[in-house]
N, C-alpha and C positions, 0 to 999 in steps of 0.2 A: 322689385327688380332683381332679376338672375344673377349671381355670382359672374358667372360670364359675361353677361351684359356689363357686371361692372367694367370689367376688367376691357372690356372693348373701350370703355371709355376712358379710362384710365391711358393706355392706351394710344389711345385718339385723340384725350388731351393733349398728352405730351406731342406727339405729331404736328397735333394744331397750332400750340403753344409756337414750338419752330418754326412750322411756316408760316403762322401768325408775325415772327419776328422776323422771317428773310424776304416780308411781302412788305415788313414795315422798312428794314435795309434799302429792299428795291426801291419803297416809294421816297422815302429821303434822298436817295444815290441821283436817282434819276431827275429830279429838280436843278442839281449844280452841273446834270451830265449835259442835260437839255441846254444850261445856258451856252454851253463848247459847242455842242454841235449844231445846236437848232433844227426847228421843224422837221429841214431839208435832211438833215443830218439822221435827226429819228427816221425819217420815210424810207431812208434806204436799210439802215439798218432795219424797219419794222417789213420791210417787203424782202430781206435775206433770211433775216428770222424767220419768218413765217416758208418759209422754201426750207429749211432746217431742219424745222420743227416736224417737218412732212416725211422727210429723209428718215430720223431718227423715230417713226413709228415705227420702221420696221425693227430698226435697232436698238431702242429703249424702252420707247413709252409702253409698250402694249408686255417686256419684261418684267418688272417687279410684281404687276397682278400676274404673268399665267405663271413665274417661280413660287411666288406664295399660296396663291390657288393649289398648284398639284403638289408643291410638295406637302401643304398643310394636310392634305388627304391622306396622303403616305404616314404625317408624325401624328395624325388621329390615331392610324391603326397601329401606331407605334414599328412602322417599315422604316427606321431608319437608312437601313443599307439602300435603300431606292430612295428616299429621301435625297441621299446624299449623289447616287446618281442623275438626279433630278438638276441639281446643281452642276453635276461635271457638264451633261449634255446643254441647259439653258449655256456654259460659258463657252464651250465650241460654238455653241448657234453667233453668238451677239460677236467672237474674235472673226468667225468667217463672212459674216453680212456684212458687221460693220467695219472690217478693214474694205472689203470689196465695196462698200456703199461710200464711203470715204475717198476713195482713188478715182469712181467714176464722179463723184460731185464736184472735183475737182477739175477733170479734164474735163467735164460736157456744158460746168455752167455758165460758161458763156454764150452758151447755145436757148438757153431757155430764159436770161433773164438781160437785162443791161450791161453792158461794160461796166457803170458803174456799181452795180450792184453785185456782179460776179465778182468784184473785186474783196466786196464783204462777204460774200458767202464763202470764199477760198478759204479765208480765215476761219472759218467755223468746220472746216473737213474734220483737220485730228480729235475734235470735242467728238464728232459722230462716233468715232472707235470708243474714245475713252466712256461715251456717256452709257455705252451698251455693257460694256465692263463694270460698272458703279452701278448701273440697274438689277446685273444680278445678283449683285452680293447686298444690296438694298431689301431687294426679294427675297434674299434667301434669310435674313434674320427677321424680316416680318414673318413668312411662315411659323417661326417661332416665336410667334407671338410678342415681339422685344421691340419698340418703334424707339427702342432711346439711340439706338448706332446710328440708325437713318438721319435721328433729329439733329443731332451733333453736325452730320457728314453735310447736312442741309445748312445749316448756321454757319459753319467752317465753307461751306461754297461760296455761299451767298455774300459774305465778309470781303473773302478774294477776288470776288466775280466785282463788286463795290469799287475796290480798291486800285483794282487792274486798269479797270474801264477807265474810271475819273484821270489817274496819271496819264495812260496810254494814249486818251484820244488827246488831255490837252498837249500830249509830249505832238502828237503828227498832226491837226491843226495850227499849233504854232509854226510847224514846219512848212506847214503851207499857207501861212498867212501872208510871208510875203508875196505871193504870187497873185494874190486879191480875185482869184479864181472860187466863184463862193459855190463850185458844183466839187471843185478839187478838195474844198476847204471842210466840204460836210461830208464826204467821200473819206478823207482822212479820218474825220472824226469818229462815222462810223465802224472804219476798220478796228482802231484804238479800241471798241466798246465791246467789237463781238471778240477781240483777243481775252478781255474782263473776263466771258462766259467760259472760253476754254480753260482758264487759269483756276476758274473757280470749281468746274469737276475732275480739274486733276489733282486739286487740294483737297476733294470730299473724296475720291478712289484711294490715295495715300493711304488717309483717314482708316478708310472702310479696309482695305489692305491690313495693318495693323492689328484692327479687332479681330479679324478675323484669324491672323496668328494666333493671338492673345488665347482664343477660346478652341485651337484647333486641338488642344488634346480631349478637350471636354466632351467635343465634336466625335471622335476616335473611340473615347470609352463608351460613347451611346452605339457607336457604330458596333461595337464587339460585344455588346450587350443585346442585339437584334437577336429576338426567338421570336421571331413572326415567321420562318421556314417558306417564307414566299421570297422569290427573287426576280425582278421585270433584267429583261434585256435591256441592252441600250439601244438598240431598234427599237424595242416596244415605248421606250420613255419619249423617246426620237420624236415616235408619231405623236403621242401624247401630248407632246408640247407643241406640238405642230397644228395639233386640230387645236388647242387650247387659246397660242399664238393668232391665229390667221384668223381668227373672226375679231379679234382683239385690235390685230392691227386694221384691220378693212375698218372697223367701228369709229377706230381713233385716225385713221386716214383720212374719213368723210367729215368727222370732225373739226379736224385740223383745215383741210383742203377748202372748209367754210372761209377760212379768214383769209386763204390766198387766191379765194375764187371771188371774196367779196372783194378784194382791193383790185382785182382784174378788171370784173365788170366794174367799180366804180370808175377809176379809169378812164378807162376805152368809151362806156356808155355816156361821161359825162362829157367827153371828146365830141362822140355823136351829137351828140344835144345841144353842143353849145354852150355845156354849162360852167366847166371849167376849162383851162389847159394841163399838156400834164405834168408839166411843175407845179400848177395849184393842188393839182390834186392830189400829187406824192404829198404837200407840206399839209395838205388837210387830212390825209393819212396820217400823216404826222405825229399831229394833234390829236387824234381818235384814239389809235393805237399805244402812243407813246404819254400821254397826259391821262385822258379816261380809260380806257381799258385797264393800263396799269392800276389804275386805283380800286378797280372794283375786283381784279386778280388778289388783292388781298384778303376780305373775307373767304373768296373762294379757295384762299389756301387751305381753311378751316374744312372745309366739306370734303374737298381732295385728300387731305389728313384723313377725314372719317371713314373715307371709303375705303382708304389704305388697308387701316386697321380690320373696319368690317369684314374685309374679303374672305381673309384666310380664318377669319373666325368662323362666318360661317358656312365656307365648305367644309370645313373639319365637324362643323355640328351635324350637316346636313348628309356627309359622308356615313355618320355613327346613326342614320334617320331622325334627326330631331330637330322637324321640321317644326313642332310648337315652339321651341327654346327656339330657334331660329327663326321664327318671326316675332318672339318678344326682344331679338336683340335689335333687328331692324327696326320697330316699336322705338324702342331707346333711344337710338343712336338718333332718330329723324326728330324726334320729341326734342333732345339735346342741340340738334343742328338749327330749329326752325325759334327758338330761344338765343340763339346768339347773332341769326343771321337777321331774322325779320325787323331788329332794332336800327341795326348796320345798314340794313335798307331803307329804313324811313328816318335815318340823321341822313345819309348820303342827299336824300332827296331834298330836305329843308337845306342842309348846311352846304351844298354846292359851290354857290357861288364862294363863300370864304374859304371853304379848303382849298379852292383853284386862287382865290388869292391869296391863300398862306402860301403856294408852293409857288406863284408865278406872279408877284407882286405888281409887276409892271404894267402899266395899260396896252392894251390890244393884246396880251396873252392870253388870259384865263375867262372871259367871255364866254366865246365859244367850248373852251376843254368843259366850264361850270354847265353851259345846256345840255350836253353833251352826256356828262357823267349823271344828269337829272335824268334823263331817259334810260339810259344803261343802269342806275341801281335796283330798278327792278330787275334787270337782271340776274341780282344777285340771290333773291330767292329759287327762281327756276331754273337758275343751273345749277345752284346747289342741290338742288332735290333730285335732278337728273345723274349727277356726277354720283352718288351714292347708290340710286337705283340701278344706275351701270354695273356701279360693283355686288350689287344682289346681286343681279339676273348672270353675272361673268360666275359667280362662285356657286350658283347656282344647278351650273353646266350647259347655261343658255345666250353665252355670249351672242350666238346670230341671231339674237334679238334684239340685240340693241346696234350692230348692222343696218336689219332693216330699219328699224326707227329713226336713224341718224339718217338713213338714205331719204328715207321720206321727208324728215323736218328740214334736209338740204334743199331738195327739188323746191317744197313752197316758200321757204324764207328767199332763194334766187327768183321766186317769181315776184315776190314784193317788192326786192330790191330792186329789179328793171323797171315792175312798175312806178314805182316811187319815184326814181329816178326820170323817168321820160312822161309821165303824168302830173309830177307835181313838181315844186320848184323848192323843196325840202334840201335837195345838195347831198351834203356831209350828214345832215341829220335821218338820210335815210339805210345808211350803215347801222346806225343806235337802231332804230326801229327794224333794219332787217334782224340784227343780232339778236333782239328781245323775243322775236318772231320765234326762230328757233328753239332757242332754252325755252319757252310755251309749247311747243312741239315736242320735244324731247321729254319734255317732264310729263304732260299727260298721257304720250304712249307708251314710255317707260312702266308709269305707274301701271296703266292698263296690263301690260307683259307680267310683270312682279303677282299682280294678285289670280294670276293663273298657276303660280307654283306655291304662293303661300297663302294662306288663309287669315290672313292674321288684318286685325279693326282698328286704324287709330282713332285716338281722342282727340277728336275735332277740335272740342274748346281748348283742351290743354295745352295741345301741339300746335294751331294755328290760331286762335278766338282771342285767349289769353296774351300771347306774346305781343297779339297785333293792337288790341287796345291797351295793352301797357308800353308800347312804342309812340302810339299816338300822344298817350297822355304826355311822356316824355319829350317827344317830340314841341309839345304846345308851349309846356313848362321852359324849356332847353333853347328854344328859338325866341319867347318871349324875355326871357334872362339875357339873349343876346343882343336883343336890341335896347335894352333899355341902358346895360350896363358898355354900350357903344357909343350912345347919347352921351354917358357920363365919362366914358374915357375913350375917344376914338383910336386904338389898338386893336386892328382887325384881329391878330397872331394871337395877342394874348386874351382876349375875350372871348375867341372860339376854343383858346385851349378850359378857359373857365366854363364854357356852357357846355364842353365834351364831358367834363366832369360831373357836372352839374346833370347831364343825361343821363350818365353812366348809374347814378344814385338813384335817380328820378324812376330808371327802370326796373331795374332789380328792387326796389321797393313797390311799385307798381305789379308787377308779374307776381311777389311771394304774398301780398295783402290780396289780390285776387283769388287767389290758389292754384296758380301755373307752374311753380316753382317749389317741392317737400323740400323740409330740412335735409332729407339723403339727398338728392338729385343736389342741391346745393352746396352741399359737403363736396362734390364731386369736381366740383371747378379746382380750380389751382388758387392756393391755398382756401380751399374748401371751408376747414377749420377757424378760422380767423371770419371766415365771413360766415359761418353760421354760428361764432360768439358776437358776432357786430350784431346779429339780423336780431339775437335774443336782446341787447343792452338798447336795442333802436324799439324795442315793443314787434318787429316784425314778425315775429315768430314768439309764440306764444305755449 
């Protein structure tokens, strides 16, 4: 493994490691947030989000990959001074969209969504401005290769976002409790939650604000140090981020517009059909978005870390021609991702039912979230593999590739879903299966895209053979220990946190005695060292 490659991982860890903890934040928070609000409560706030989320492609998501992207190009060739205008221009971009993208979501959305729903989307305006602000300065210290500012600024969001939401909704729920209006009452609730999300990126902008003083003379002396004798305009940079931006955003627009085109037609089509009404169907929205999705957003934090990282690594490689070292790092990184995800996949699917009653103890909750999340953790390998190959094919200089791919696994995952819907009597369960649909789509054309610019072979057995029969074994082990030691002590809580343990062991013992897992690659985790003296004193490693 490449010096570089390590260092992606390294990296990536830490990235992961954070979003790893603001995924486990969210899934804690949102257990005591769900009891305030309920279903009704999540559905509106998960159909504002998702309307948000839409907004803020132009304004965010699709900035920290085209800021690390282009300026990584620039600190390859050591162009500081364009580096740095790289930064002034992405932060004109995201103050003039997203104040303008902010002012109109405010005046028009009651034009495109509910009364009650515009009510929560108003509250997410100011987050638009600030979230496009905090992306680029997110972007611009990944470029340099640094994910610990990001990880911090994510922890310290995540923390506030937590903290905000739980007070806030129970402060305006109770406010409308006496009113025993229970559309007012989940209405409140969600107002209170999406206040949480703005409180929490204006505490990680702070953050990120600071460092960025902190390291601004460092910044300065690299800047007066540039003998690269090339200078871009800022019209040239302009463009640059514009062709870099717009395929970025289209990619993550059809992306995104999956999850609000999917609660539309569920909706409306199961209106048609007879199957629901549309307060069943927001509260089983509800359920979907707010119980399972959230749960399975937490691995996927790990893969979204990866890609962060990968991005500006290798366009900066790919920039210098070194497209071998650039497909051993992609090599690595997917080797590393399909080792931590494919386990997380096959607990999710035995352990279901108990996690949905650790977090929703009561009867008639966790049922339906536990089928739900069964079908959805496959998900969790194919969108991780699609989410990284995005970020290939973006650093690549082929973002309208994954454009088209998104456009395409749009088009047939909306065909399923109608069908589903009006051919079978499946309900709520044909959002899980339209969802799975897509990330299936997206991962095999992705991949398909990727081995047209690189050449590079993975290892079948190591990357997917090995992980996946030392999942199972753990799985067999990990679910058998669950039931026996439930016979002998019926504590759902504390039994599954004993057979999570008990997995955790089962696998990484399983994966290193097959040979999926070197002593280096395993040094590589977080505290590496401690676990590859464990793996020597266990006989593991020999």
């Amino acid at each position: 493994m490449s010096n570089k490659s390590s260092q992606i991982l390294k990296q990536a860890g830490i990235l992961a490691m954070a979003g790893f903890i603001c995924r486990i934040i969210g899934f804690i928070y949102r257990i005591p947030l769900t009891n305030i609000i309920g279903d009704r409560g999540n559905g509106y706030y998960g159909v504002a989000y998702s309307v948000y989320s839409i907004i803020l492609l132009i304004t965010s998501y699709s900035i920290p990959g085209a800021v690390s992207k282009v300026m990584a190009e620039r600190l390859a060739m050591k162009e500081y001074r364009n580096a740095q205008k790289v930064f002034h221009c992405s932060m004109i971009y995201v103050v003039a969209v997203g104040g303008l993208a902010s002012l109109l979501t405010f005046f028009v959305s009651p034009f495109f969504v509910s009364h009650e729903t515009a009510l929560v989307l108003r509250v997410f305006c100011p987050t638009i401005f600030f979230s496009g602000v905090l992306g680029v300065y997110r972007g611009y210290f990944q470029a340099h290769r640094t994910m610990v500012q990001s990880s911090i600024s994510q922890i310290f969001e995540q923390i506030m976002n937590a903290v905000v939401s739980l007070s806030m909704a129970a402060f305006f729920v109770n406010l409308a409790a006496g009113s025993n209006d229970e559309v007012k009452i989940a209405v409140n609730g969600a107002v209170g939650s999406a206040m949480g999300t703005g409180a929490g990126v204006l505490t990680a902008l702070l953050f990120m604000l600071v460092v960025y003083r902190v390291n601004k003379d460092g910044i300065q002396r690299k800047i007066a140090r540039d003998e690269s004798g090339y200078e871009e305009s800022y019209g040239t940079i302009f463009k640059v981020i514009m062709a870099m931006v717009t395929p970025i955003v289209l990619s993550t627009f059809i992306y995104n517009i999956n999850t609000t085109l999917n609660v539309g037609i569920f909706t409306k089509v199961s209106s048609l059909v007879n199957l629901y009404d549309e307060n069943t169907a927001t509260e089983l929205y509800g359920v979907f978005s707010g119980k399972a999705v959230v749960l399975i957003n937490v691995p996927i934090a790990i893969a979204s870390a990866m890609a962060s990282s990968l991005l500006p690594n290798i366009a900066g490689t790919f920039a210098m021609h070194g497209e071998r070292e650039a497909s051993q790092q992609v090599n690595d990184t997917l080797k590393l991702l399909m080792i931590i995800v494919i386990p997380i996949t096959v607990g999710m699917f035995i352990f279901s039912a108990p996690i949905m009653m650790f977090m929703y103890p009561r009867a008639g909750q966790w049922e339906l979230a536990a089928n739900l999340l069964r079908i959805l953790s496959v998900d969790v390998i194919f969108i991780s593999i699609s989410t990284l190959s995005n970020a290939v094919l973006q650093a690549l200089g082929q973002p309208q590739k994954t454009v088209v791919n998104a456009l395409i696994a749009l088009v047939i995952q909306t065909v399923i879903l109608v069908g589903l819907l009006t051919l079978t009597n499946l309900g709520v369960y044909s959002l899980a299966i339209a969802t799975v649909s897509y990330a299936i789509i997206m991962c095999v054309l992705n991949r398909t895209s990727v081995l047209r610019y690189l050449s590079y072979k993975q290892n079948i057995m190591t990357t997917y053979i090995y992980p996946i029969i030392a999942s199972l074994i753990m799985g067999a082990v990990s679910c058998g220990m669950y039931l026996v030691l439930y016979k002998v002590y019926p504590s759902n809580r504390i039994v599954l946190i004993i057979a999570v343990v008990i997995a955790i062991f089962v696998y990484f013992a399983s994966i290193i005695k097959l040979g999926g897992l070197s002593e280096k690659e395993l040094g590589r985790f977080p505290k590496g060292t401690k676990l590859v003296s464990m793996a020597y004193k266990l006989r593991l490693l020999s």
